[in-house]
C-alpha positions as CSV (number, residue, x, y, z in Angstrom):
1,X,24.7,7.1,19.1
2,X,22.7,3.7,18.5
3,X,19.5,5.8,18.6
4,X,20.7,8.5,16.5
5,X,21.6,6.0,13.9
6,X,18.3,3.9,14.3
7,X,16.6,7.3,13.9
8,X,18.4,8.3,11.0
9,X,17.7,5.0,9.3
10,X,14.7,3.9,10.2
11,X,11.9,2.9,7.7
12,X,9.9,5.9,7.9
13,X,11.5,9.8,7.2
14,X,11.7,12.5,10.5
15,X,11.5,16.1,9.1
16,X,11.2,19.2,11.4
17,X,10.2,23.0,9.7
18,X,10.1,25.9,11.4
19,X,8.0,28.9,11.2
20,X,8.4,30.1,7.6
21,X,8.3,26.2,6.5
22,X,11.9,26.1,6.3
23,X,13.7,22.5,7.1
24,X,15.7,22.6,10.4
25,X,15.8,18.9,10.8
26,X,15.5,15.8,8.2
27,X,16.6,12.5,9.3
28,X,18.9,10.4,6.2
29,X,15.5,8.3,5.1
30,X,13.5,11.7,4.2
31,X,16.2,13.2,2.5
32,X,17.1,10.1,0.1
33,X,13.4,9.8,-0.4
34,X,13.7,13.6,-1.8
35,X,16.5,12.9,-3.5
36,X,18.9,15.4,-1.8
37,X,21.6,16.0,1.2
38,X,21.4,17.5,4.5
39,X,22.6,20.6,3.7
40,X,20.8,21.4,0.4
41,X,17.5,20.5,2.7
42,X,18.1,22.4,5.7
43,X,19.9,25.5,4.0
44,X,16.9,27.3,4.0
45,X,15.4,26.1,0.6
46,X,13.5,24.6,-0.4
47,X,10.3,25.1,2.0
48,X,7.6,22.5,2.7
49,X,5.2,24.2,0.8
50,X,7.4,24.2,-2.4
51,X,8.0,20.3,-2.1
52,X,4.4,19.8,-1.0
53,X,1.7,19.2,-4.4
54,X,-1.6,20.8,-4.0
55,X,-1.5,22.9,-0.9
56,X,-4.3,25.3,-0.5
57,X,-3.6,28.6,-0.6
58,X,-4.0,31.3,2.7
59,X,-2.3,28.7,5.2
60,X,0.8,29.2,7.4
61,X,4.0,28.0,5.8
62,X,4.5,25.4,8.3
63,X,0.7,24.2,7.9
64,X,-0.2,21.3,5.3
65,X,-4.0,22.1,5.4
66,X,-6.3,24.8,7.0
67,X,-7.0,22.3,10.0
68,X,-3.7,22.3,11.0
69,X,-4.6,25.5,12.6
70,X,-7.0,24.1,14.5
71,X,-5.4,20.8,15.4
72,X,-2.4,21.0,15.8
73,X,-2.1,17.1,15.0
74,X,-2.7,16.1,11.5
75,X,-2.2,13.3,9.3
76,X,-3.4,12.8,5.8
77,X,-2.2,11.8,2.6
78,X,0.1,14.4,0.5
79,X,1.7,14.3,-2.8
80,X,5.5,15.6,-2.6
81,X,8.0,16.2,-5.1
82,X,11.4,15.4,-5.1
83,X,13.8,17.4,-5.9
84,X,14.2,15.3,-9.5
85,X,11.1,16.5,-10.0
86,X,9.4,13.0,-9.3
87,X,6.2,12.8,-7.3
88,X,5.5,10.4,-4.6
89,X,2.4,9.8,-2.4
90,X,3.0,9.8,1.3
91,X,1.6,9.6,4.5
92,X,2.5,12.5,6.6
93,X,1.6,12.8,10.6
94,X,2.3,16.8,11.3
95,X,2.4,18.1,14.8
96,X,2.6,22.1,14.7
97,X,3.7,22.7,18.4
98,X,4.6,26.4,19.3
99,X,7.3,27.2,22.4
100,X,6.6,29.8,25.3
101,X,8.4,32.1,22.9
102,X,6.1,31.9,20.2
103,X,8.6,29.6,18.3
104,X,6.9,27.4,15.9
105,X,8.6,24.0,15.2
106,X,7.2,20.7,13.5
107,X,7.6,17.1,14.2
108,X,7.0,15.3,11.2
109,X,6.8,11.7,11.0
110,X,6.1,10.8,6.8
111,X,6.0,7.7,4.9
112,X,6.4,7.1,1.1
113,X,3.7,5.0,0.0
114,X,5.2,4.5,-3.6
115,X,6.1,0.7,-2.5
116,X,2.7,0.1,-0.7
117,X,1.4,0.7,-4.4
118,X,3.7,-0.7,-6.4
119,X,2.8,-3.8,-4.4
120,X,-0.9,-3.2,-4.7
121,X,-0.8,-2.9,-8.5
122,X,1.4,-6.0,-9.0
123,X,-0.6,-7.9,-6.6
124,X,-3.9,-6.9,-8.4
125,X,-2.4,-7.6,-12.1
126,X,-1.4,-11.3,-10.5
127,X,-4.8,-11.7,-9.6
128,X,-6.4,-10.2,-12.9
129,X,-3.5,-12.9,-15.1
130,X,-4.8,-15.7,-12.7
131,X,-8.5,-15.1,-13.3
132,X,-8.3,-14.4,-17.3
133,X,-5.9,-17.9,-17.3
134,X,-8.6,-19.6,-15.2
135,X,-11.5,-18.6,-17.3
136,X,-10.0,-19.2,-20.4
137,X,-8.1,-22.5,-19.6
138,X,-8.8,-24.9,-22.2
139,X,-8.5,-27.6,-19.7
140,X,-10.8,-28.2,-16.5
141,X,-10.1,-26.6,-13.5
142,X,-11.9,-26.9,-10.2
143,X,-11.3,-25.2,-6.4
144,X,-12.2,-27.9,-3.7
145,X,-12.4,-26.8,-0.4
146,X,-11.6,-28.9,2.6
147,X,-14.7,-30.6,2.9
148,X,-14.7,-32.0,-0.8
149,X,-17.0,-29.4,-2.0
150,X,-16.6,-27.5,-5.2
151,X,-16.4,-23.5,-5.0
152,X,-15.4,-22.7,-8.1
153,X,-14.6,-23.6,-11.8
154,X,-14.1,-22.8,-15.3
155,X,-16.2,-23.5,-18.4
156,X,-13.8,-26.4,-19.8
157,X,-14.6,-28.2,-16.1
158,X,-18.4,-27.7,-16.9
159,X,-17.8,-29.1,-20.2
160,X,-15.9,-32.2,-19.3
161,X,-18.3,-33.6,-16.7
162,X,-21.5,-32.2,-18.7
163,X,-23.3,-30.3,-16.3
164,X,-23.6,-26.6,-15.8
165,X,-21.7,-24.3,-13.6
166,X,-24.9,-23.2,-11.3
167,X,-25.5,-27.2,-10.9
168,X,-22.0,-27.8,-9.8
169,X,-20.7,-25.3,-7.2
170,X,-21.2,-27.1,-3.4
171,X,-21.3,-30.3,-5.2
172,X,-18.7,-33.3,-3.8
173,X,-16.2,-35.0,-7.0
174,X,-17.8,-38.1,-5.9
175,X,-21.3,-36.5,-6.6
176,X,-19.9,-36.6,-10.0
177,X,-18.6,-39.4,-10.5
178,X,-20.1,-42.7,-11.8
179,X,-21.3,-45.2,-9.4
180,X,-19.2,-48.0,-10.3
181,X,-16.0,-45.7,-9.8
182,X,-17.0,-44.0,-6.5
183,X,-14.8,-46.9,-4.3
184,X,-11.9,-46.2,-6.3
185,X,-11.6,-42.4,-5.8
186,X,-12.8,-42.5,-2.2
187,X,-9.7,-44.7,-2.0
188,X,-7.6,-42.3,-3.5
189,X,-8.8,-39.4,-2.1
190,X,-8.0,-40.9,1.5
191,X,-5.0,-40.8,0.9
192,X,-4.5,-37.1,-0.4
């Protein structure tokens, strides 16, 4: 039971189709990813091919690309839709295996990316808001590494201690500051 429920609920959808890309199996994860139930899924409709986007034509039912019929092993990216209509990218590993009988059955192991890039595209906006605020910061701002050393900062920086960017990256702040005042910002940098 523990295993049936980890399976059903685990982070990543289980799908099985059988020979005329029908669902036989779909574990709860899949199916509330496709926005349907058990029984609407594995009644026969829909078939892979109908929820798959873009499949080329001439290929077995059970088949998400002409290779499959070669490997029997596959895993690429697919577009699916839901039944909503909505369309999600997902990673699908498809294993066509066929039974002494000549029974064809999948095991499908697929996982909707549609978070991975949500994630991606916030992280990358974050980054793009930090940059423009960075460059455009009216006030100086500076990135010191460990050592002391300047790797990067913006034009209001460059402005404020007179010297150009070029001439200030790898430089120390006590390379810029005045002689007289070097003691008193070794001393407070000790004890940063």
């Amino acid at each position: 039971v523990r295993l049936t429920e980890f399976l059903n609920h685990a982070p990543v959808g289980f799908f099985s189709v059988d020979e005329r890309g029908v669902f036989v199996f779909a574990n709860d994860t899949f199916i509330a990813w496709v926005g349907a139930d058990d029984i609407e899924l594995c009644d026969g409709t829909p078939t892979l091919h109908e929820m798959l986007i873009d499949v080329p034509g001439h290929i077995p039912p059970y088949a998400i690309n002409a290779a499959s019929l070669e490997n029997p092993v596959q895993r690429e990216e697919v577009r699916m839709r839901a039944f909503d209509g909505r369309e999600f990218q997902a990673a699908l590993s498809h294993t066509i295996l066929r039974g002494p009988d000549g029974v064809v059955r999948t095991r499908s192991i697929i996982r909707d990316l549609t978070p991975e890039r949500a994630w991606k595209t916030a992280l990358k906006q974050s980054e793009d808001r930090f940059q423009r605020f960075f460059e455009e910061a009216p006030l100086g701002i500076a990135l010191i590494d460990n050592r002391g050393k300047l790797t990067e900062c913006n034009e209001a920086f460059s402005a404020m201690v007179e010297r150009p960017l070029h001439e200030l990256l790898g430089m120390t702040l006590l390379d810029m500051v005045n002689t007289d005042d070097k003691s008193k910002i070794e001393s407070v940098m000790a004890r940063i």
